[in-house]
C-alpha positions as CSV (number, residue, x, y, z in Angstrom):
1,X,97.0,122.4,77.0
2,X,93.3,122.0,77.6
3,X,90.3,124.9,77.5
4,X,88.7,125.3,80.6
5,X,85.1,126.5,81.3
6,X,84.4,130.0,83.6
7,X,82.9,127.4,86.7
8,X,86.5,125.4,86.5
9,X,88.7,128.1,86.3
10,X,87.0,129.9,89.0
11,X,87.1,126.3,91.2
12,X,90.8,126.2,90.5
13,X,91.4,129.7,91.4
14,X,89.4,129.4,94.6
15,X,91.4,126.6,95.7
16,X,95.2,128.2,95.0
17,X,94.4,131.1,96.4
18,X,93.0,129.7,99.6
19,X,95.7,126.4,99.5
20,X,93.3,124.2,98.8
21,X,95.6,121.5,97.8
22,X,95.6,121.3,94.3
23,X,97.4,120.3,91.2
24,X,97.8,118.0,88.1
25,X,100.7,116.7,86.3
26,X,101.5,117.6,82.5
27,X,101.3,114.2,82.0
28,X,98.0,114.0,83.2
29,X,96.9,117.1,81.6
30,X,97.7,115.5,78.0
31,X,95.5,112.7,78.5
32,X,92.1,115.2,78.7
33,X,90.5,116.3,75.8
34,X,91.3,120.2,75.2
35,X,87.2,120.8,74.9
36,X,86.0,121.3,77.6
37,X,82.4,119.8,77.0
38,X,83.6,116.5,79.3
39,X,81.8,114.3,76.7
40,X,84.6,111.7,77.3
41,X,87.3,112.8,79.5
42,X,85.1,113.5,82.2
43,X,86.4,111.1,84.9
44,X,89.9,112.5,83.8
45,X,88.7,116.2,84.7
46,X,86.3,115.5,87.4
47,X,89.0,113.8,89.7
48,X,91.9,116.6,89.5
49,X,89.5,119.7,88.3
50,X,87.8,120.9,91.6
51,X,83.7,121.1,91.7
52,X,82.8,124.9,92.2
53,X,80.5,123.6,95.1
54,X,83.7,121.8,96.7
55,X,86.2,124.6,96.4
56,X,83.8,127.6,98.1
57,X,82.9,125.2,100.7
58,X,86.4,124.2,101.5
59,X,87.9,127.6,101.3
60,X,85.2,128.4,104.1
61,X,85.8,125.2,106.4
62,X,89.5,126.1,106.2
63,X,89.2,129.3,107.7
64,X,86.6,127.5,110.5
65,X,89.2,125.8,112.2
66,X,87.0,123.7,114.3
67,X,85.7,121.9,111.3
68,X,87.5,118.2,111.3
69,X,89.1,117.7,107.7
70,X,89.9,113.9,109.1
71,X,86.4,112.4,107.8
72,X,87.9,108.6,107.4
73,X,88.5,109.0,111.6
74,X,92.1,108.2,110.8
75,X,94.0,109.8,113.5
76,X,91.4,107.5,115.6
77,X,93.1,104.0,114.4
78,X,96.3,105.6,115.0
79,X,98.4,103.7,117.3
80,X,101.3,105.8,116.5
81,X,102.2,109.2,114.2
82,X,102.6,108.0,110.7
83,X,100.9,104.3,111.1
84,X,97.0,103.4,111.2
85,X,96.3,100.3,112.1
86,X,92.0,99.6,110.9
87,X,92.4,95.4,110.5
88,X,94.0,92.7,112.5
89,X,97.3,91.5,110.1
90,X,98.1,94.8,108.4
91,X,98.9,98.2,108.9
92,X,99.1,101.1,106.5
93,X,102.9,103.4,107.1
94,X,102.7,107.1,106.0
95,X,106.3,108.9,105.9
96,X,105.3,110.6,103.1
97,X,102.4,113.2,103.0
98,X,102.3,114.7,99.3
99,X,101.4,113.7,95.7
100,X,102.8,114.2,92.2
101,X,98.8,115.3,91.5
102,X,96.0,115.6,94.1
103,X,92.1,113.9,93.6
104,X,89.7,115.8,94.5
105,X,87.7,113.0,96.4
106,X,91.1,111.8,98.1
107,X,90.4,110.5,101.7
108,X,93.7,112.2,102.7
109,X,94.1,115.1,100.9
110,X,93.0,117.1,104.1
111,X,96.3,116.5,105.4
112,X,98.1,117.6,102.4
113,X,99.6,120.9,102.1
114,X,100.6,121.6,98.5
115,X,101.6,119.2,95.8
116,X,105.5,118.2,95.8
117,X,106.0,120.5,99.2
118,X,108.9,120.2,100.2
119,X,108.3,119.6,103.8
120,X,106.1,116.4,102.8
121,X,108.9,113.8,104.5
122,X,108.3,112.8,108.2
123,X,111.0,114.0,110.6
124,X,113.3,110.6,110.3
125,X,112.8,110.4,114.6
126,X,108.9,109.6,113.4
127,X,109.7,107.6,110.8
128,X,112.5,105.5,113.1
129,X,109.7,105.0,116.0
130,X,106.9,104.1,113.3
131,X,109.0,101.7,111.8
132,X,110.1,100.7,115.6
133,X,106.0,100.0,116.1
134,X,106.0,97.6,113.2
135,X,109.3,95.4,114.6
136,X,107.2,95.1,118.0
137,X,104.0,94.2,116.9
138,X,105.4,90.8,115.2
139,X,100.8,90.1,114.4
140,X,101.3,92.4,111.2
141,X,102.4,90.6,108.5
142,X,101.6,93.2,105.9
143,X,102.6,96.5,105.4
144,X,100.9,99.6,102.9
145,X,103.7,102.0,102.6
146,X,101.6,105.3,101.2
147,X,100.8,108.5,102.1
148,X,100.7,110.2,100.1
149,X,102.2,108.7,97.0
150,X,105.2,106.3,97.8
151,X,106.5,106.7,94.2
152,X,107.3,110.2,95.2
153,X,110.0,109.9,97.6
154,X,113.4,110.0,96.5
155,X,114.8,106.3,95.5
156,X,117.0,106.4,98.4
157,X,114.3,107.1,100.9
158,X,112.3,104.0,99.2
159,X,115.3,102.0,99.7
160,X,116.2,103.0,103.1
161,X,112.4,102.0,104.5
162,X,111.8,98.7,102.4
163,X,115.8,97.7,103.7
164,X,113.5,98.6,107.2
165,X,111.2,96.0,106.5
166,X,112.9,93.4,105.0
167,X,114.5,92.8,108.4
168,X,111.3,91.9,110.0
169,X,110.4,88.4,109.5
170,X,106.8,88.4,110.1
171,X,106.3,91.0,107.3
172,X,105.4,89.0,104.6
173,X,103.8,91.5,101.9
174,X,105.0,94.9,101.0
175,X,102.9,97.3,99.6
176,X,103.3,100.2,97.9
177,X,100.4,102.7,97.0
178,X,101.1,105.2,94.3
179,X,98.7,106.6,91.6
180,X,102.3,107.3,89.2
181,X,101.5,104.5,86.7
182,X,98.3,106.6,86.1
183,X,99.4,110.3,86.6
184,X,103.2,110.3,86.0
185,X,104.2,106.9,85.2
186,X,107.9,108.5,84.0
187,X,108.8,107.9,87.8
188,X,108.7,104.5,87.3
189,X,112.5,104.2,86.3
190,X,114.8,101.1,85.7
191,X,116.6,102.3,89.0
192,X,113.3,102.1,91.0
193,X,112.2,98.9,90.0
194,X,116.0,97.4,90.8
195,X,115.1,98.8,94.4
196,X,112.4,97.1,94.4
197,X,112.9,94.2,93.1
198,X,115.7,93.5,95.9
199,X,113.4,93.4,98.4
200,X,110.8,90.9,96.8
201,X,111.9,87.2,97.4
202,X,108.7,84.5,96.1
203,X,107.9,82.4,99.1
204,X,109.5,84.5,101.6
205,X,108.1,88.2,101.2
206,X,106.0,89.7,98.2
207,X,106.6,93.2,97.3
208,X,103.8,94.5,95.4
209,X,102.3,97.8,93.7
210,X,99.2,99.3,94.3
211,X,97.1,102.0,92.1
212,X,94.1,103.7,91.5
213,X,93.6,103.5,87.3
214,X,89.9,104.9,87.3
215,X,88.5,105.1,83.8
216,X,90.1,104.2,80.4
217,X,91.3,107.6,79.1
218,X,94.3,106.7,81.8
219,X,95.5,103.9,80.1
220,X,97.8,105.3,77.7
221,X,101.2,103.7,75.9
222,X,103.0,105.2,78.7
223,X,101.3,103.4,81.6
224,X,101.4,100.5,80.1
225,X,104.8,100.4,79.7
226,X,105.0,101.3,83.4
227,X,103.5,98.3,84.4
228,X,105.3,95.8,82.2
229,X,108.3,97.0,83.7
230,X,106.8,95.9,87.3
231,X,105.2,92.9,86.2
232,X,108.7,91.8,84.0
233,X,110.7,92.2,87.4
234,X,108.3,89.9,88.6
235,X,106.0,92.2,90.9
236,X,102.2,92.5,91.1
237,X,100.5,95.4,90.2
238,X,96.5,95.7,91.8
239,X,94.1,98.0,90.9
240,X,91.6,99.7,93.3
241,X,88.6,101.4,91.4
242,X,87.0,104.1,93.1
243,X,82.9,104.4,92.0
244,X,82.1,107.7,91.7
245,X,79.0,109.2,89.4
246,X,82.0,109.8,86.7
247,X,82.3,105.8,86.1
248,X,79.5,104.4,86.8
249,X,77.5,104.3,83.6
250,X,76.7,100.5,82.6
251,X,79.4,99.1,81.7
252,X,81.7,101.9,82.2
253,X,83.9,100.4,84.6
254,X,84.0,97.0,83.2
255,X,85.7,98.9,80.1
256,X,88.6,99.9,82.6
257,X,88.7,96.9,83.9
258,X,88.6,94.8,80.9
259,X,91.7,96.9,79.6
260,X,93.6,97.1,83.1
261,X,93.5,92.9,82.8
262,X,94.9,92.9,79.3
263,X,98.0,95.3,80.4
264,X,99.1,92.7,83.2
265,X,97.2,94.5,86.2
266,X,95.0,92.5,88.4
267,X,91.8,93.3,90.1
268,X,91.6,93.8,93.5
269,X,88.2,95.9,94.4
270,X,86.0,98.4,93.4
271,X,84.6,100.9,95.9
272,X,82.3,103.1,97.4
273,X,83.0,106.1,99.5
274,X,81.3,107.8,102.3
275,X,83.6,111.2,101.4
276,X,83.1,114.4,103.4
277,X,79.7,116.7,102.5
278,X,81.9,118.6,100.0
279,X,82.5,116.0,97.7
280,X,78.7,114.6,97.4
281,X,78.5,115.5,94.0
282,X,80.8,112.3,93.6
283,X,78.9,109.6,95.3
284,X,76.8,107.3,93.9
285,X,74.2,104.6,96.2
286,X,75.9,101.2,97.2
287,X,72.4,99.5,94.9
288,X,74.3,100.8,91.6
289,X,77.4,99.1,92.0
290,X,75.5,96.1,93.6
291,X,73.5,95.9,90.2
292,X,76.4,96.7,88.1
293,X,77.6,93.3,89.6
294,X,74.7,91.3,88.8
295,X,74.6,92.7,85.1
296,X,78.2,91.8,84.8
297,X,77.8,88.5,86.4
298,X,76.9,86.3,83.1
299,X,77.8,88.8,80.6
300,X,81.6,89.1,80.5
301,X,84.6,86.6,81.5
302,X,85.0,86.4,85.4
303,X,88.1,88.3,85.1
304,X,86.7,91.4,84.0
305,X,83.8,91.4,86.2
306,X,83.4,94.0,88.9
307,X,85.8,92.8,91.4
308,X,85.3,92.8,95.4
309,X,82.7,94.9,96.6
310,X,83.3,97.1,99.2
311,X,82.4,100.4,100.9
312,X,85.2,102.4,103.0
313,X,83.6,104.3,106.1
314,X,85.5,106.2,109.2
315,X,87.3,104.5,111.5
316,X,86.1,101.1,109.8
317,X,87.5,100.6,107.0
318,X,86.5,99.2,104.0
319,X,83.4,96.6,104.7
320,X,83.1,94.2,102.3
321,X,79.8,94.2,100.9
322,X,79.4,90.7,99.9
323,X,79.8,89.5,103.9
324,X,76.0,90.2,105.0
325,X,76.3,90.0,108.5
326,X,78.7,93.2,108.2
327,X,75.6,96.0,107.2
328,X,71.8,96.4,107.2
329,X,69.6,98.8,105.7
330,X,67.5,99.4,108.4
331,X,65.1,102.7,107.2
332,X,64.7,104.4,103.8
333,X,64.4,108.8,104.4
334,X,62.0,111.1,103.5
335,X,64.3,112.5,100.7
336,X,64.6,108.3,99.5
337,X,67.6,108.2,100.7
338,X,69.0,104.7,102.8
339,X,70.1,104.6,105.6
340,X,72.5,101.5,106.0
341,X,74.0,99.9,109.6
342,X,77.3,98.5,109.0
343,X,78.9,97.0,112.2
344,X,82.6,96.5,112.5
345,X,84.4,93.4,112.6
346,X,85.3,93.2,116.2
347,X,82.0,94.0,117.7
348,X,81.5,90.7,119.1
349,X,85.1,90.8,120.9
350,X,85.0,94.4,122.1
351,X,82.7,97.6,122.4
352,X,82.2,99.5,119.7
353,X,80.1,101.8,117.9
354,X,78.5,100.7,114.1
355,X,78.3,103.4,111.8
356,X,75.1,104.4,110.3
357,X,75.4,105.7,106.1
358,X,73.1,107.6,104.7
359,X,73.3,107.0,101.1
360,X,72.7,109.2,98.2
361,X,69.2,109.3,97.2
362,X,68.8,107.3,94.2
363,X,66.3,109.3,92.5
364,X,68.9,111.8,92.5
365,X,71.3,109.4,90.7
366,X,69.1,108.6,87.9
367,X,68.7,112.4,87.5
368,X,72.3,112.7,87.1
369,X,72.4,109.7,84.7
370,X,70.0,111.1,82.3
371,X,71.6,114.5,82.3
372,X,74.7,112.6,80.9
373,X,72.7,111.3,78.2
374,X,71.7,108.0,80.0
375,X,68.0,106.0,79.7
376,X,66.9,105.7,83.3
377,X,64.7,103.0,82.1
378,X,67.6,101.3,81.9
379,X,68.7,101.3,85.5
380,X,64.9,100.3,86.8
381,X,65.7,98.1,88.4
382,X,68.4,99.6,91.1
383,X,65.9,100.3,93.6
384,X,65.1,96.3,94.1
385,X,69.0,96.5,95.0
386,X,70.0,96.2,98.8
């Protein structure tokens, strides 16, 4: 379907043969362009097609055992197998531990075996005593059913969990994460959408859908139609935008997002990740999206304007940038890099540790701008950006 370069196909072999959780839908495939040059599709290929860099070094760290895959400190807010619990009112439920495709810079992908295995589904005693934590913790009032993709279980499973839910009065909000109006948006059948819309009741309890559409290659007739078909049974469908060197050029994003409102799906944040060491090629310093925010500010409607800032660290969370009291640059390194102090919500009710980031260097960014054909002069003005 698509040519591949010697560096990918070596990545991707690297990565099967060492189980390196990998794989990418037919669907997904189609929407690349079959040159491999990445002149345009290169958000497409960059999230599914392993770095050479990332695939050695995770075929090495897999056979070193005592190397922690868990990055995002998961198993730390972990109350419970299958549940993590990071904020006060909501709690995100995991019965499901696979994909329909896998991203390369996924925070969870450690945990993943293959794509589609078979032995993805929680033993239903884990999945009875997870749901048994929600019904006695009566505080949550939200729930992010992922995983994993949600969209992937089998219709009954959906059913059986959200029927779970509904009987809890103090849940409120029903989420679902699932990338398959990007990646595979044929799962998202007539039959699935009468499940779900059984379980959404205005004023009482909103069940609502939320995806990762990254760049605007991925919005294609099919995913569209996907999302209508949420959106006409009367459901909500968010968007999450990960910022990664693949979709940051000026005004990149605001294409995407621009194009997600005009398809009926709302905005809910942008973000930057902290990621493991293996997946550094993707990050990108918190100043660019910062200034990509100021840019936008006068320049395009309010709706299409990069959406709620935040940065998602381990054990933390995701920190919203805009709330100053919440991080600090507090020294710049010898390599230019910052170093950022971002102190956790409950630090004035309990002890805990803040979390020091050391951000990419962002001479090293405007490198990698300019290799993709960027001015640098035209980002100056990034390092006045804190």
């Amino acid at each position: 379907m698509i040519s591949l370069t010697k560096e990918e196909a070596k990545a991707i072999d690297i990565a099967v043969n060492n189980h390196i959780p990998f794989g990418i839908t037919p669907y997904y495939a189609h929407l690349m362009d079959q040159k491999p040059n990445r002149k345009d599709d290169h958000a497409v290929r960059a999230q599914v097609i392993p770095p050479l860099f990332y695939a050695e070094e995770m075929a090495k760290k897999k056979r070193e055992r005592e190397h922690s895959f868990d990055f995002m400190m998961e198993h730390d807010t972990s109350p419970i197998d299958l549940v993590v619990r990071r904020y006060p009112k909501i709690a995100i439920f995991k019965p499901y531990n696979t994909c329909s495709q896998i991203c390369v810079y996924c925070q969870r992908n450690w945990e993943i075996d293959e794509v589609l295995s078979p032995t993805a589904l929680a033993p239903q005693e884990k999945i009875n005593a997870a749901i048994k934590w929600f019904k006695d913790n009566p505080e949550i009032s939200e729930v992010l059913i992922t995983g994993g993709d949600a969209f992937i279980m089998s219709g009954k499973m959906i059913d059986s969990i959200m029927a779970e839910f509904a009987k809890m009065d103090h849940i409120k909000r029903i989420r679902l994460g699932t990338r398959t109006p990007v990646v595979l948006p044929q799962r998202v059948t007539d039959e699935l959408i009468g499940t779900l819309k059984k379980y959404h009741k205005p004023g009482k309890r909103e069940v609502c859908v939320v995806t990762h559409f990254e760049h605007v290659y991925e919005i294609s007739p099919e995913s569209v139609e996907a999302v209508q078909k949420i959106r006409r049974a009367g459901m909500s469908v968010y968007n999450q935008l990960v910022f990664t060197i693949e979709n940051s050029r000026r005004f990149e994003a605001v294409a995407t997002r621009r194009l997600l409102k005009s398809i009926g799906v709302d905005l809910y944040y942008t973000f930057v990740t902290k990621g493991k060491e293996e997946t550094r090629e993707y990050r990108v310093p918190i100043a660019r999206l910062l200034q990509e925010q100021k840019e936008e500010a006068r320049l395009v409607p309010g709706m299409e304007r990069t959406d709620e800032v935040v940065y998602n660290m381990p054990r933390l969370g995701k920190n919203y940038l805009r709330a100053w009291q919440h991080h600090d640059v507090i020294m710049i390194s010898k390599d230019g890099s910052r170093v950022v102090e971002f102190h956790p919500w409950e630090k004035n009710i309990s002890l805990v540790d803040t979390y020091l980031a050391t951000e990419p260097p962002i001479y090293d960014y405007l490198q990698k701008l300019k290799a993709r054909g960027e001015k640098r002069s035209d980002y100056q003005s990034i390092w006045y950006y804190f």
